[in-house]
C-alpha atoms as one frame of an Amber mdcrd trajectory, in Angstrom:
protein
 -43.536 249.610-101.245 -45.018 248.027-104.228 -48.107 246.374-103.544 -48.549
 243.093-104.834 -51.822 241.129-105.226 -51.414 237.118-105.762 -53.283 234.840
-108.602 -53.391 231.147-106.988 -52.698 229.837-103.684 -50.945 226.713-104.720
 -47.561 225.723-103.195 -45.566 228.420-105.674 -48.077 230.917-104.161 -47.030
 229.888-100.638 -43.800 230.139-101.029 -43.805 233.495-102.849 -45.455 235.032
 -99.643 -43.343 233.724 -97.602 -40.375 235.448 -99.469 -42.622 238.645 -99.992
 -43.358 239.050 -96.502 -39.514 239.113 -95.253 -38.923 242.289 -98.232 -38.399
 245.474 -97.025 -39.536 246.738-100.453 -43.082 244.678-101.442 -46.105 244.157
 -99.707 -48.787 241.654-100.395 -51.824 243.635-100.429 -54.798 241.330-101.811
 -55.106 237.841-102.949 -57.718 236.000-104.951 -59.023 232.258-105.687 -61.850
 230.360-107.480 -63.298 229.904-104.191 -63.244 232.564-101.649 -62.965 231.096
 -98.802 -59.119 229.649 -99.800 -58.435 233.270-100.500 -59.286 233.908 -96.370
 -57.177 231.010 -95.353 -54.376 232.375 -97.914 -54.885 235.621 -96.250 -55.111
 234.926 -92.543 -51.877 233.026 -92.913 -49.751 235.564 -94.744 -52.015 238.600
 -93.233 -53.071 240.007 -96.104 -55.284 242.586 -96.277 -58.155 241.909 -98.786
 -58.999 238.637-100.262 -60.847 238.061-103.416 -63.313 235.268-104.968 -62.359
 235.578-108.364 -59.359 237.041-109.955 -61.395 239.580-111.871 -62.565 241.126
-108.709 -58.839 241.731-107.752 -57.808 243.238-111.105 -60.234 246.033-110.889
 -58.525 246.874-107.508 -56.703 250.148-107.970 -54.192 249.511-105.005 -52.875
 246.327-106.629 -49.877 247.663-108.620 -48.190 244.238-109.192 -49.576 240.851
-109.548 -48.253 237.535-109.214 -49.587 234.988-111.318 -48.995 231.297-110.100
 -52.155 229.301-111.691 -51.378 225.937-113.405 -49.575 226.450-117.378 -52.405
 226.942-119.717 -53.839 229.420-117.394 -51.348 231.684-117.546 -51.252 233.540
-120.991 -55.463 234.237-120.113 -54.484 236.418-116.442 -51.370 237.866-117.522
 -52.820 239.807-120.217 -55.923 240.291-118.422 -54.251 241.748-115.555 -51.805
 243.548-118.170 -54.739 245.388-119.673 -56.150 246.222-116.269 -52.432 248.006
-115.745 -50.995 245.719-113.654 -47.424 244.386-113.634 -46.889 240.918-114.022
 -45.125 238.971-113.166 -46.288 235.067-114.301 -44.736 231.797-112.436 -42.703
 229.959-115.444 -43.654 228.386-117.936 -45.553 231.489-118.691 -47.548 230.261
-121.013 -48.030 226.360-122.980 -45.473 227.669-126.022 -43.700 230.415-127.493
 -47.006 232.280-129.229 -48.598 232.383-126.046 -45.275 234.252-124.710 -44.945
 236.326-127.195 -48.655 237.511-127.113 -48.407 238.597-123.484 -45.138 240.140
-124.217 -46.506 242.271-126.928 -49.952 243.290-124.869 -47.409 244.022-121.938
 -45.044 246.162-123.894 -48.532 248.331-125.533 -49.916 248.689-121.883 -46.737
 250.063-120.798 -46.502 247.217-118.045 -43.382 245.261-116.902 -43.657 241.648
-117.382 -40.967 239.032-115.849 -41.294 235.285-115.903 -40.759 234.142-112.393
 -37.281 232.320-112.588 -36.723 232.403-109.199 -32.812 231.384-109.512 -32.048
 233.664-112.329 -32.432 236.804-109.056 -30.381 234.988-106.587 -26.665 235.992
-106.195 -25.229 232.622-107.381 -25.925 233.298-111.292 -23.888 236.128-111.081
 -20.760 234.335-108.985 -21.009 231.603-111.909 -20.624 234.196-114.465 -17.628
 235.841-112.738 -15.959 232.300-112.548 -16.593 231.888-116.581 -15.025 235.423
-117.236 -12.347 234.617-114.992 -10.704 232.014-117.503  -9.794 229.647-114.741
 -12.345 227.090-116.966 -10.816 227.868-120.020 -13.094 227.233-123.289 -16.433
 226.549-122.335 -17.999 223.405-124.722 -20.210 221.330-122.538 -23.260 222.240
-119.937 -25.006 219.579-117.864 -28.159 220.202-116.268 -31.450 218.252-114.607
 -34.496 219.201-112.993 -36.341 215.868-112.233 -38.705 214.164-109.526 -40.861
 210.935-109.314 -44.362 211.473-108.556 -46.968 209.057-107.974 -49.237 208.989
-111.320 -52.318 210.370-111.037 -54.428 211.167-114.732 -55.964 214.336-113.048
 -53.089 215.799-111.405 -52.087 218.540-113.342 -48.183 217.073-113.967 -49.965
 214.560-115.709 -52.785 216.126-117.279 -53.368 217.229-121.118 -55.074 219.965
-120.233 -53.360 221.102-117.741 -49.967 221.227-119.571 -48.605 218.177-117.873
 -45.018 216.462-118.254 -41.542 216.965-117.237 -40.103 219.354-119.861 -42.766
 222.975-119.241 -43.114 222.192-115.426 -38.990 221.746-114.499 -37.635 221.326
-118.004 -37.571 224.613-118.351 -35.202 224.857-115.743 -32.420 223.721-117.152
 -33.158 225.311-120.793 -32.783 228.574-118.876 -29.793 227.693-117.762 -28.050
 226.139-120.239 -28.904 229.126-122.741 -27.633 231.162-120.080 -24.525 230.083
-119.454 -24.158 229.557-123.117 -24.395 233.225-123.662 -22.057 233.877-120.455
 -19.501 232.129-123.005 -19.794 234.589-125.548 -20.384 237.104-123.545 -23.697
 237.684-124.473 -27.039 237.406-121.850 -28.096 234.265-123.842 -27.494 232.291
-126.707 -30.783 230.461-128.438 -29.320 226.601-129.752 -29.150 226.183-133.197
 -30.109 222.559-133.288 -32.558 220.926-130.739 -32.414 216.774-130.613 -34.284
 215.063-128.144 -35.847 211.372-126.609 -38.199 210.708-123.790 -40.781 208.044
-122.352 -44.364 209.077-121.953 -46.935 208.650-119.177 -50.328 206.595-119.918
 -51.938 210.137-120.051 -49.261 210.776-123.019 -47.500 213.199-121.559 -43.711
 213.405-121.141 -42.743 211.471-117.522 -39.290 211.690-119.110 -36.961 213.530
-120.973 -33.510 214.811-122.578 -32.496 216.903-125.162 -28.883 217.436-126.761
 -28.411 221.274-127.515 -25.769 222.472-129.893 -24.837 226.442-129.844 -23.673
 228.807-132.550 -20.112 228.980-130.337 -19.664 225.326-130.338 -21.377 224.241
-126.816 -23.216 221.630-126.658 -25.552 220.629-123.691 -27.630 217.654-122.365
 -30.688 218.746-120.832 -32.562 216.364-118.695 -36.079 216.574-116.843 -38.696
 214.555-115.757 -41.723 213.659-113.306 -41.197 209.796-113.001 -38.016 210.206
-112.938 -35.910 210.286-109.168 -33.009 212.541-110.782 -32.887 215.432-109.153
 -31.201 218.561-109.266 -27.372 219.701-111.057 -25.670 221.460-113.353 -22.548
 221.005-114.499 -20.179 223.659-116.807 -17.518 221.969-118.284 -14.187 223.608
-120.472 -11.137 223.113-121.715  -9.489 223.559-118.139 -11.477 222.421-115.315
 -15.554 222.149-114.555 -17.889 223.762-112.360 -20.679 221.734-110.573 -23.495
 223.742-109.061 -24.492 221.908-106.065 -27.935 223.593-105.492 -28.664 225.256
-108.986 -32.772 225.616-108.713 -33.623 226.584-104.863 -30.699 228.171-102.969
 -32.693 229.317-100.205 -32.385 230.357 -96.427 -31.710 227.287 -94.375 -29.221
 225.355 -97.019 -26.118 227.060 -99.205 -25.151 228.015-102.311 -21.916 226.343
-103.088 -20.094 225.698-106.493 -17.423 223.154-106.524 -14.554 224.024-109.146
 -12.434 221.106-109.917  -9.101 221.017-112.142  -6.404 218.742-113.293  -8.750
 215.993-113.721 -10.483 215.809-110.757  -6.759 215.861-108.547  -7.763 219.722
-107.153 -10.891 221.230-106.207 -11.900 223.884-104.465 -15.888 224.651-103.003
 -16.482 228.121-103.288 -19.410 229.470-101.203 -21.600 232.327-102.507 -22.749
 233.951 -99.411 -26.763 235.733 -99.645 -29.204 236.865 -96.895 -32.929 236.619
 -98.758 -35.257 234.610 -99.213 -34.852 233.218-102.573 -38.418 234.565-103.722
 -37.695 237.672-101.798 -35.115 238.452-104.136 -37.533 237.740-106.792 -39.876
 240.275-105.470 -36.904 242.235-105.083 -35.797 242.217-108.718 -39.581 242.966
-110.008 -39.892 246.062-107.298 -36.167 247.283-108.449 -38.017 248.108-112.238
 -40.758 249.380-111.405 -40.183 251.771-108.137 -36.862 252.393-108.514 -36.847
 252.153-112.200 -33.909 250.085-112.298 -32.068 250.064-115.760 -29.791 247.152
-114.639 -30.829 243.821-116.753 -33.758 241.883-116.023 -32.991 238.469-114.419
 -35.476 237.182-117.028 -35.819 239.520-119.907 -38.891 239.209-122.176 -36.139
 237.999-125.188 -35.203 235.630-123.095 -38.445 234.034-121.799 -39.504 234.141
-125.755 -35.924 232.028-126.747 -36.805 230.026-123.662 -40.245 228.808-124.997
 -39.246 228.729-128.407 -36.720 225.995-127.353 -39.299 224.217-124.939 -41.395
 224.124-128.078 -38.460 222.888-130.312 -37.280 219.719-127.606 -41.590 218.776
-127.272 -41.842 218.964-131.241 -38.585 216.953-131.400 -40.604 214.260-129.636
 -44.057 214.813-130.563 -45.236 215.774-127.757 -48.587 218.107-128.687 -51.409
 218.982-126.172 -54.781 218.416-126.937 -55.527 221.963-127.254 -52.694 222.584
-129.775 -54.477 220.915-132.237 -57.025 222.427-134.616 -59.188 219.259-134.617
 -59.863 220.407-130.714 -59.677 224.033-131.224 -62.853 226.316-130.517 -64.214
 229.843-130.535 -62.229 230.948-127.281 -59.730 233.408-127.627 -56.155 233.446
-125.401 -58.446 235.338-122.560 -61.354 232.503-122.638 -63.661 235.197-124.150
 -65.765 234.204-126.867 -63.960 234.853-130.979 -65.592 238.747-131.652 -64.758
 241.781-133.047 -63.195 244.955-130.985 -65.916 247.461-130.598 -63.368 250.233
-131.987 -61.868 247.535-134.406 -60.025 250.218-136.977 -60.236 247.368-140.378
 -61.171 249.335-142.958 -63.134 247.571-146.302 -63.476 247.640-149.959 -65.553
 245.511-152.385 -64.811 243.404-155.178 -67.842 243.087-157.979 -69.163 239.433
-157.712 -67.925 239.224-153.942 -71.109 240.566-151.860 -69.255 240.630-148.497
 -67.289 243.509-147.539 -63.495 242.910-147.875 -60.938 243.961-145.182 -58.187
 246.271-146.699 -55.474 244.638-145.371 -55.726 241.565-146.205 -53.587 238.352
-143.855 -51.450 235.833-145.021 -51.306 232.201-144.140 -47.939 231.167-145.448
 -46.465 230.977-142.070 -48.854 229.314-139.698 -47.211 225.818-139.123 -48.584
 225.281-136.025 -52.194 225.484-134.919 -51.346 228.211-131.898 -49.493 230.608
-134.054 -52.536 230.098-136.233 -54.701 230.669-134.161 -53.241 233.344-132.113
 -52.468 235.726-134.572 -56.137 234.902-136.178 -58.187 236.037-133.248 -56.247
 239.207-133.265 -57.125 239.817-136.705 -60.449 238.600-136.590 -61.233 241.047
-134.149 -59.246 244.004-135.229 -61.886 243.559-138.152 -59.922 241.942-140.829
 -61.400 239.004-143.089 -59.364 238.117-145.578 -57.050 235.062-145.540 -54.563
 234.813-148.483 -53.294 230.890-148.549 -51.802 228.794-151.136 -52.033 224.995
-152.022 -48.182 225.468-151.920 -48.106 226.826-148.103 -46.577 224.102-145.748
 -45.687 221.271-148.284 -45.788 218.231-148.196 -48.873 218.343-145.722 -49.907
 221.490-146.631 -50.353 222.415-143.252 -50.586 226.119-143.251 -54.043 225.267
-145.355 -54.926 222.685-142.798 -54.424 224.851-139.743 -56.602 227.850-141.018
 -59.294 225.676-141.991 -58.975 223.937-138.238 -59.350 228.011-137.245 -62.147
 229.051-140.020 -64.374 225.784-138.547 -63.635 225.430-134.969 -65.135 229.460
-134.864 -67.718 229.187-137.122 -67.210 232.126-139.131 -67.097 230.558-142.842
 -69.519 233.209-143.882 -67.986 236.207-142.309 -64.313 235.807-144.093 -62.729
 235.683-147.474 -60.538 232.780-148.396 -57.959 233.406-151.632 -56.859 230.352
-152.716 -53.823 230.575-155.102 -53.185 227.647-156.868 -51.099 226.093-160.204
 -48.206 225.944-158.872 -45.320 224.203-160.349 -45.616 221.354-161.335 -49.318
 221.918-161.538 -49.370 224.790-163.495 -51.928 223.804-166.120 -55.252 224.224
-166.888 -55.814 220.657-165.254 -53.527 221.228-162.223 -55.750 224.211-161.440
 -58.785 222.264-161.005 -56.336 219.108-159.062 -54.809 221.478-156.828 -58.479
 223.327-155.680 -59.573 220.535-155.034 -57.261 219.418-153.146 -56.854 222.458
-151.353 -60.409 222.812-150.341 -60.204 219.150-148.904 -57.400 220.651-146.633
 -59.481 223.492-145.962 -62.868 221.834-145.055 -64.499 224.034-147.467 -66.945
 223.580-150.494 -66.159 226.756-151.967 -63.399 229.848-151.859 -64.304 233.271
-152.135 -61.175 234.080-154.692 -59.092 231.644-156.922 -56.100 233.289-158.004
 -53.573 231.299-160.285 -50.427 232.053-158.562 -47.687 232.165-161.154 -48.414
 232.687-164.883 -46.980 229.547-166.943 -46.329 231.560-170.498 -45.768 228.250
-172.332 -49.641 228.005-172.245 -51.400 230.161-174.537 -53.743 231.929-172.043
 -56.816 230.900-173.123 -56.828 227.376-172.007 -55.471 228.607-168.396 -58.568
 231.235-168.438 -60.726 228.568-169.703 -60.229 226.166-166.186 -60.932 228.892
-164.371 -64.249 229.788-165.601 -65.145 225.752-164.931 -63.720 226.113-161.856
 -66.294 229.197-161.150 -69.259 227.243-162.827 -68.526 224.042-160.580 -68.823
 226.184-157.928 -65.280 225.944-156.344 -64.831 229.448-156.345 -67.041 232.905
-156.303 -64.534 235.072-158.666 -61.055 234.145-159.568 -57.781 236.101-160.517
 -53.890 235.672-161.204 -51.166 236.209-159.469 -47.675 237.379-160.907 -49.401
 237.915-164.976 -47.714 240.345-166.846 -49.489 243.224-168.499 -49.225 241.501
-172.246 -49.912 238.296-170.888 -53.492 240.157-169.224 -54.053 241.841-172.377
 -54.083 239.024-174.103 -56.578 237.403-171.388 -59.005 240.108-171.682 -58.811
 240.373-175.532 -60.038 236.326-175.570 -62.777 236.629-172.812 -64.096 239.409
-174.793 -64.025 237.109-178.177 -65.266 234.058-176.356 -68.123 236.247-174.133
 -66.480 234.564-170.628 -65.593 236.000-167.648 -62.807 238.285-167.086 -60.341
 238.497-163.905 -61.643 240.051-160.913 -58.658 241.074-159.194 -54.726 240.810
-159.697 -51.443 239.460-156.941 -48.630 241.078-158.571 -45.881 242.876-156.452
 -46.325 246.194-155.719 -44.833 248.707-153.296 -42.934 252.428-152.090 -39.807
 250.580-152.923 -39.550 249.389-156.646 -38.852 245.945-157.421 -35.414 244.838
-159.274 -35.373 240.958-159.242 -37.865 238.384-157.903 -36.864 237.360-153.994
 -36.855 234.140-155.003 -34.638 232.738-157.006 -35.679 229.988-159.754 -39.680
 231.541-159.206 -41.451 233.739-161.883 -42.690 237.042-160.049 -44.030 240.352
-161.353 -43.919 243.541-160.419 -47.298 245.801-160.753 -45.121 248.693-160.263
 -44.755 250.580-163.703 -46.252 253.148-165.491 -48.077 251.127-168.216 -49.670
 248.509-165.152 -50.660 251.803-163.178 -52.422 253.204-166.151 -53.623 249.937
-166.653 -55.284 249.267-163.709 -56.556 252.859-163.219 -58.011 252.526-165.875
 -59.812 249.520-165.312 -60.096 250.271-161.708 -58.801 246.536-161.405 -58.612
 245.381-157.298 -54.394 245.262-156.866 -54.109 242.284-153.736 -50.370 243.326
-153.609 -47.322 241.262-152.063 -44.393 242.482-151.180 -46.587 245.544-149.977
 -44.146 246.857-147.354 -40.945 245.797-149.534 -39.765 242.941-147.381 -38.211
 244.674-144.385 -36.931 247.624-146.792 -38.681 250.312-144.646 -37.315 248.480
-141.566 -34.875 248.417-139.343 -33.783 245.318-141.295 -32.224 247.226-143.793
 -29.111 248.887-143.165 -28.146 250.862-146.315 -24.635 251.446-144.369 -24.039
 247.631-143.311 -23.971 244.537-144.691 -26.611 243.652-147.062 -28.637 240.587
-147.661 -28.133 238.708-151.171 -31.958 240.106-151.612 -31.494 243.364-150.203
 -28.671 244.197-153.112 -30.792 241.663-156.369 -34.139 243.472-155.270 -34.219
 246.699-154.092 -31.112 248.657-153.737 -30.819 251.240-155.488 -30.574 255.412
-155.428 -34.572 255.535-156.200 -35.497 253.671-153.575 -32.704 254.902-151.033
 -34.109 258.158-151.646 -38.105 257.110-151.223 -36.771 255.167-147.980 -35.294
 258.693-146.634 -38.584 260.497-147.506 -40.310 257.765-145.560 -38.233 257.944
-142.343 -38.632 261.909-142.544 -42.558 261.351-143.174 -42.923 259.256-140.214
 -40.971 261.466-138.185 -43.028 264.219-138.802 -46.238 261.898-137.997 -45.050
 260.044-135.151 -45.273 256.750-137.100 -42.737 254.580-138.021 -41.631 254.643
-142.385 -43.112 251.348-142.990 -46.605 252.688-142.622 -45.583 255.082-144.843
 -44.860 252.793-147.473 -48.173 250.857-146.646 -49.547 254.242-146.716 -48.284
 254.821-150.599 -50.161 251.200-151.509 -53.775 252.160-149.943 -53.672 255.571
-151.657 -53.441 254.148-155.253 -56.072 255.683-157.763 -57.485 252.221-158.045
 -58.713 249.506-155.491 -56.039 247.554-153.455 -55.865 245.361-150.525 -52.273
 245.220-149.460 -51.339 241.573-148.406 -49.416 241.435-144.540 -47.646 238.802
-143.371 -47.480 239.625-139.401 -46.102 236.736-137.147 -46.819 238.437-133.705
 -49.266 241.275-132.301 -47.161 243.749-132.550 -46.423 243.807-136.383 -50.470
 243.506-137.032 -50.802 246.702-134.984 -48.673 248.338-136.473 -49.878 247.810
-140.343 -53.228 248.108-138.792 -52.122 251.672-137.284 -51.650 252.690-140.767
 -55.210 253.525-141.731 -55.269 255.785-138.786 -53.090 258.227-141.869 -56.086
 257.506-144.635
């Protein structure tokens, strides 16, 4: 039996025993609270063997194979991986975490620990989901284009409670709202065949409680296959529970879509002809509906059961995203999710610090006296303050330090600035990192839109000073003098410690260094230009000037000079990937940028490489960068765990 040890003792926890305690397959061996003494009442009742004061204490027990994770939302993401790296499975009560990064990080520490993971959609395991898709296969509804479903109770306002709290994740649309997103992107996959379909355009309303928090809510989903849904949830609300599939031919109501359990029926009511025929068909099951639940989660792990997951770890991720997309659609933002609230805790509560075995290695750059991480992060991405600051932390302490940002990042706002200043201040850490500012971008690429656009950037930043100015795309209708010139007063009023350029070419550099020589003022520290395995044909994007570094004459160059090469483009763009299909249809960039025999061939001596090393060809190309004969940071641009560990697992080949 797979023994199971339970995080909570709410009334999710209650009713998960009671369903685990009927299975003929799990066991509840050990449970654990805040306070001990509810962990013996929870144990008495369901008699459970061992009972814990703190879920720490339980994690560490080497009998607990599974654990069940039922704490209120934001609590979640913190015991999951906890209990993930303590080589549990886990299986977390849904939402399983506040947004999509927070799924996505426990799905990636899961997946590296070699754990299985499952968000606890109770319904998804029951027998009826399956009956529903049979009817849809059947035909007898014809073209599927509309799905109805609700999940919605009144409750009695209470600021504390956690359905109405802000820091407890309150509102309608993560505690039951999710319900009906799961099944709506369910059953619009069962139309195409397909486990799920993610929407393709998210619309939404709702009315908020005095805590700000969403007492109400609906969304109208729209599908790549043409179905569109209305989604509905809410806790002031006295809805209740339905779903509804409706086609060309008939529609199928779902009488008890959420809790089908022992003591009431399953029973789906098909109705043609306009409501002149119907028929109830009855799906007949013998479980408890969390028993089946256990079931499922004891089926993958004991048995290991290849049949899909009820809830597969795509899904939950699709399923979040879209929670996030409906609260954005309204504005709906905790507290926490905002960098002016953020602090120094990381996803597990633990204090920001760096790994003990973090693997960062670090060069130097003259005029910079901190060390500087080799690989260095970018913050073009990071439009929301969790993805920010999830993917920070992980950096941070993996031992990398440098942050490449733009003024241009997350116009009009500039957001992506914003959000890593939020992160930079909230942890304290100004000293300990390396912020590259590029700037000059069009239309301010002048000598007196460099100065405008630092400025303004360090405003967004909440910073006096960056480490590294880089002008980020030459403007060769300026002799280079006068753009050299506004960077040295940039460096003398103090806005930066050494500056640089970012897509120069070699004359235009030349050039550079022949006048700071005549004029007896500084030279560039460091160069941005492309640079990579793969060689690069045409800039990715079109209308924007971009140079390569990738040529004899810049190697030379820069060899020579032993010039610090912050390359972009370092891994080619998904080249090395899986992305790229050299036999299938390719992107407009794949063909303009990098096809070609050359780099088909160096992409073939990559995947052979890797083979041989038991790495993947990507960090062989990454490899290629970090072994120039002069300095270079490559710049990443990682948007979950998993992609940072694996450039990171790179310098395990230096």
């Amino acid at each position: 039996m797979l023994k199971w040890g339970i995080i909570g003792t709410g009334l999710i926890a209650n009713r998960f025993a009671t369903g685990v305690k009927k299975s003929e397959f799990n066991e509840i061996l050990a449970v654990a609270s805040r306070n001990e003494q509810t962990a013996k009442d929870f144990a008495d009742k369901f008699n459970v063997k061992k009972y814990y004061g703190s879920y720490d204490e339980m994690l560490v027990d080497e009998e607990v194979e599974a654990v069940y994770i039922s704490t209120p939302h934001p609590m979640h993401a913190e015991w999951a991986i906890k209990a993930a790296r303590a080589k549990k499975h886990i299986l977390v009560e849904k939402p399983i975490g506040i947004n999509a990064d927070e799924a996505k990080a426990i799905a990636d520490i899961a997946e590296r620990e070699g754990v299985f993971m499952m968000e606890a959609f109770m319904y998804r395991c029951h027998p009826q989901l399956e009956r529903i898709k049979e009817i849809i296969d059947s035909g007898v509804l014809g073209t599927i284009r509309m799905i109805y479903a609700e999940f919605s109770y009144n409750a009695d306002f209470d600021p504390k409670h956690r359905l109405f709290s802000q820091e407890l994740g309150g509102g309608g649309i993560l505690d039951v709202g999710c319900y009906p997103i799961s099944f709506i992107r369910r059953i619009a996959g069962f139309a195409s065949d397909k486990e799920f379909l993610n929407p393709v355009r998210v619309e939404a309303s709702a009315t908020f409680s005095k805590t700000n928090t969403d007492g109400t809510a609906t969304a109208i989903l729209e599908f790549e296959n043409g179905v569109i849904a209305n989604a509905i949830t809410g806790v002031q609300l006295m809805g209740g529970s339905s779903a509804r599939i409706v086609g060309t031919d008939g529609w199928l109501e779902v009488l008890n879509p959420w809790v089908p359990n022992l003591g009431s029926k399953a029973v789906l009511r098909l109705t043609k002809n306009y409501g002149e025929t119907f028929e109830d068909i009855e799906v007949p099951f013998d479980k408890e509906l969390y028993e089946y639940e256990a079931d499922e989660v004891e089926a993958h792990v004991k048995q290991q059961s290849n049949a899909p997951r009820a809830m597969s770890v795509e899904d939950t991720i699709g399923n979040m995203e879209t929670l996030d997309r409906w609260r954005t659609a309204i504005g709906m933002v905790y507290n926490k999710e905002k960098g002016e609230n953020s602090n120094n805790l990381t996803i597990t509560n633990a204090t920001l610090s760096r790994y003990a075995d973090a693997p960062m290695l670090y060069g130097k750059i003259k005029g910079i006296d901190k060390d500087i991480s080799r690989l260095v992060i970018g913050a073009d991405m990071n439009y929301t303050y969790p993805h920010t600051k999830i993917k920070f932390d992980e950096y941070f302490a993996l031992g990398g330090n440098c942050f490449d940002t733009s003024y241009a990042y997350g116009q009009p706002n500039g957001v992506c600035e914003v959000n890593l200043g939020a992160w930079v201040k909230a942890n304290g850490i100004r000293d300990s990192v390396v912020i590259i500012e590029k700037g000059a971008n069009f239309p301010y690429d002048t000598p007196e839109g460099i100065l405008f656009e630092l400025e303004k950037g360090l405003d967004r930043l909440q910073m006096d000073y960056v480490d590294i100015y880089m002008m980020h795309r030459d403007n060769v209708n300026i002799p280079v003098g006068e753009l050299l010139d506004a960077m040295v007063e940039a460096k003398e009023r103090g806005m930066c410690t050494v500056f640089g350029v970012s897509n120069w070419s070699l004359e235009r550099l030349m050039q550079t260094e022949e006048y700071a020589k005549k004029s007896g003022k500084d030279y560039f520290s460091l160069l941005s230009n492309q640079f990579s395995l793969a060689k690069m044909y045409d800039t990715p994007w079109e209308g924007y000037y971009a140079v390569s570094a990738n040529t004899p004459e810049f190697i030379d160059w820069l060899t020579e000079r032993q010039m610090p090469l912050f390359p972009w483009g370092s891994q080619a763009r998904g080249f090395f990937t899986k992305l790229f299909d050299p036999n299938g249809a390719l992107t407009d960039e794949m063909r303009r940028c990098w096809y070609s025999e050359e780099n088909l061939k160096a992409r073939e001596n990559a995947i052979a490489e890797a083979g041989k090393l038991g790495v993947e060809p990507i960090n062989i190309a990454l490899k290629f960068v970090l072994e120039q004969p002069f300095p270079t940071f490559p710049l990443i641009g990682p948007m979950r765990y998993r992609e940072l560990w694996s450039s990171l697992s790179t310098l395990k080949l230096l």
